[in-house]
Wavefront OBJ file of the C-alpha trace (Angstrom):
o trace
v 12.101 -78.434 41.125
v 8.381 -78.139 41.288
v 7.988 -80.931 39.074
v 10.258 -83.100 40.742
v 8.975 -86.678 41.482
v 11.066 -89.517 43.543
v 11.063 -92.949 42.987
v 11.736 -96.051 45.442
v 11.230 -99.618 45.506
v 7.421 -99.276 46.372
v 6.756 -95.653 46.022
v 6.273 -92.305 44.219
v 6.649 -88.852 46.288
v 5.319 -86.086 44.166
v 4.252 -82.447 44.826
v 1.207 -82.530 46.962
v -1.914 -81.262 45.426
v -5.076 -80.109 45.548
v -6.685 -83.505 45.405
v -4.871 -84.700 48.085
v -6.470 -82.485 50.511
v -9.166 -84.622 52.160
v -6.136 -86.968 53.490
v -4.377 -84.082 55.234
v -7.346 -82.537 56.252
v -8.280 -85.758 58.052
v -4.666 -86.449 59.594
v -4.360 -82.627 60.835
v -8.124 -82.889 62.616
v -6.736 -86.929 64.306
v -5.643 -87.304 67.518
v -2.079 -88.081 65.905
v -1.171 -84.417 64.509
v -0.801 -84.078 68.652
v 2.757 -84.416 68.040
v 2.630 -82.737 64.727
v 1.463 -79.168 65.756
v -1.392 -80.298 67.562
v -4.744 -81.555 66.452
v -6.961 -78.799 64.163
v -10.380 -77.896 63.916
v -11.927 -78.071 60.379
v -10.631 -74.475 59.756
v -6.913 -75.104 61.221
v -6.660 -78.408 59.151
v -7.101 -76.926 56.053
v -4.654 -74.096 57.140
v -1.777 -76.841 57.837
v -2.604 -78.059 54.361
v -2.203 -74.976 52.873
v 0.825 -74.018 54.287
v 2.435 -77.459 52.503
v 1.279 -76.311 49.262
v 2.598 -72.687 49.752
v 5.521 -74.248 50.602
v 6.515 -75.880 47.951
v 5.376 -72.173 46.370
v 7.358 -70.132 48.301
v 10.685 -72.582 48.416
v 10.734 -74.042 45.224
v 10.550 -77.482 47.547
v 8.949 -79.049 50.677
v 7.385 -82.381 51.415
v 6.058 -84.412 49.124
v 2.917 -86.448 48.905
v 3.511 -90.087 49.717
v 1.726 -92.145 46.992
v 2.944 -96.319 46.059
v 2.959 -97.076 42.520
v 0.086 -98.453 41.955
v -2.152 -96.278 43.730
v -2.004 -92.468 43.195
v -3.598 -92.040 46.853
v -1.819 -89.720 49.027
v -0.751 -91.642 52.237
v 1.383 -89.116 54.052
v 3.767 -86.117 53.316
v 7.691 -86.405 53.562
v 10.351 -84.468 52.573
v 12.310 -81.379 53.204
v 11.143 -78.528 55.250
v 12.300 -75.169 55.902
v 9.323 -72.806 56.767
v 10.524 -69.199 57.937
v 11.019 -69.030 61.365
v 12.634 -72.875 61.690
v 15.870 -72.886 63.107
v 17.302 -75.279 60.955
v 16.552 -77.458 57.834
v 14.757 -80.390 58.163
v 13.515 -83.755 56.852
v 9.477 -84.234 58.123
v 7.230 -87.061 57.498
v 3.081 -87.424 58.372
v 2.106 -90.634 57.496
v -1.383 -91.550 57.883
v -2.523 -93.519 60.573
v -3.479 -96.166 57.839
v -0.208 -96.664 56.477
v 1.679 -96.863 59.534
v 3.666 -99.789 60.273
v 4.804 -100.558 56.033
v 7.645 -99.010 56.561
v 6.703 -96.207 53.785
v 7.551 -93.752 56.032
v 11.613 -94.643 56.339
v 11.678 -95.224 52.968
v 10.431 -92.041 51.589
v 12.581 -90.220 54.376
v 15.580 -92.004 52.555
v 14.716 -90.605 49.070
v 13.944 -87.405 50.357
v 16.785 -86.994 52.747
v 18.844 -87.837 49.788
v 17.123 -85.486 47.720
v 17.697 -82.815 50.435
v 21.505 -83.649 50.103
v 22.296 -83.806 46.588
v 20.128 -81.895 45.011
v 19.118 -78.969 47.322
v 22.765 -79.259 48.492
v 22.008 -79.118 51.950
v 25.648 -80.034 54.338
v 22.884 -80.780 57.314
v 19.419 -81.873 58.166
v 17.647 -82.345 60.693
v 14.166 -83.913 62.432
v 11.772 -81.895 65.183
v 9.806 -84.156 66.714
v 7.768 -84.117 69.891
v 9.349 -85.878 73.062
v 6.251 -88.039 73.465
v 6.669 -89.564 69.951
v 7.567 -92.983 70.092
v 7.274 -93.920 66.159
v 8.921 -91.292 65.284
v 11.810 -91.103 67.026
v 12.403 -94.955 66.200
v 12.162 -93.632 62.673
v 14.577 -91.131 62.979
v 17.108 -93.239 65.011
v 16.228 -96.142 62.302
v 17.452 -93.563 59.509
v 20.263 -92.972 61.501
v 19.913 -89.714 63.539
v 20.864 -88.935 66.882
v 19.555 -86.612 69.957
v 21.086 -83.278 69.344
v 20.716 -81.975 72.889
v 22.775 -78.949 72.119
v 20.607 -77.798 69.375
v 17.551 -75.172 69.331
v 14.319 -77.007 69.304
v 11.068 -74.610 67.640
v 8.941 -75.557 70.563
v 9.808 -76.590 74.277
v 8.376 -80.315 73.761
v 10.517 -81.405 70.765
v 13.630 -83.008 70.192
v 15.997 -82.034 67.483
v 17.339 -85.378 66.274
v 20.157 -84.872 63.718
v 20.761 -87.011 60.454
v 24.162 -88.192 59.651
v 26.306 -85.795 57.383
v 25.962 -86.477 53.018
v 29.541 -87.669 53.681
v 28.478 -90.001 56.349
v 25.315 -91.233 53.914
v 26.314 -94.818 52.448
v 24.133 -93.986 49.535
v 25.222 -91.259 48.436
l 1 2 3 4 5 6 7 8 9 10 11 12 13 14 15 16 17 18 19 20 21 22 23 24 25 26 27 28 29 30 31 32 33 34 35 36 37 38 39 40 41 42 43 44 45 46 47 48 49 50 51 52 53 54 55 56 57 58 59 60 61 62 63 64 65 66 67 68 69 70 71 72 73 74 75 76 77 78 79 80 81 82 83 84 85 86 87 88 89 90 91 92 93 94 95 96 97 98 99 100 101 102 103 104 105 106 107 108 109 110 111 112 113 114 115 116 117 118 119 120 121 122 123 124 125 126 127 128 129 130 131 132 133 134 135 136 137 138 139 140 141 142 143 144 145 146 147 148 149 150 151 152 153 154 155 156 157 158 159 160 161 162 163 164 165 166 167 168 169 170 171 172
């Protein structure tokens, strides 16, 4: 699975690498990773990066770097996420600040929850995301998932929003 790449209309998700550190590293030390663990000193950043790559290590999966096809550039991460500890299974996207508002981010989340589905042959997925985070949520309710009150959040400021079922999935 390592070498698995996705395809879209406009984009390529890959397996982040080294390379495509400086991008993370910059997102993880912005005001935006607020709601996505909290913003990082130099030494935290590059932490959060490495725990993406030793992900994908230590799963066989995880997100994937956000690239378009013409342009190799990283431009976010998205994908499926499961680090120990998690409650459930989810589907996470960082996009950079810069390529907010293309509407990469819902696309990607697409091919990757549908990657989660039917090849990982996950039954459920699900996104954490802080209460304060407009964007996201939007993107999550745009991709179809709901406010799981009930369910166990990893931190006291985040919603669980839940992703329809594969069955539920027109796409699939």
């Amino acid at each position: 699975m390592s070498g698995t790449i996705l395809t879209t209309e406009r984009l390529r998700l890959r397996r982040p690498e080294v390379r495509d550190a400086d991008g993370a590293i910059a997102f993880f030390r912005s005001q935006r990773a607020r709601y996505a663990g909290g913003t990082k000193d130099a030494a935290g950043a590059w932490r959060s990066f490495a725990l993406e790559l030793g992900h994908w290590e230590l799963r066989g999966y995880g997100m994937f770097a956000l690239t378009t096809h013409d342009d190799d550039t990283c431009l976010g991460l998205v994908g499926p996420w499961y680090p120990e500890g998690w409650p459930e299974t989810e589907i996470g996207w960082i996009v950079w600040p810069t390529t907010e508002g293309k509407g990469y981010g819902y696309e990607a989340a697409l091919a990757a929850r549908g990657y989660a589905y039917q090849v990982l042959g996950w039954d459920t997925v699900v996104s954490y995301i802080d209460e304060n985070n407009s964007r996201s949520i939007a993107l999550a309710e745009r991709l179809g998932a709901t406010w799981d009150h009930a369910a166990i959040t990893p931190s006291a400021d985040c919603r669980v929003y839940r992703h329809p079922a594969p069955a539920e999935v027109p796409s699939l």
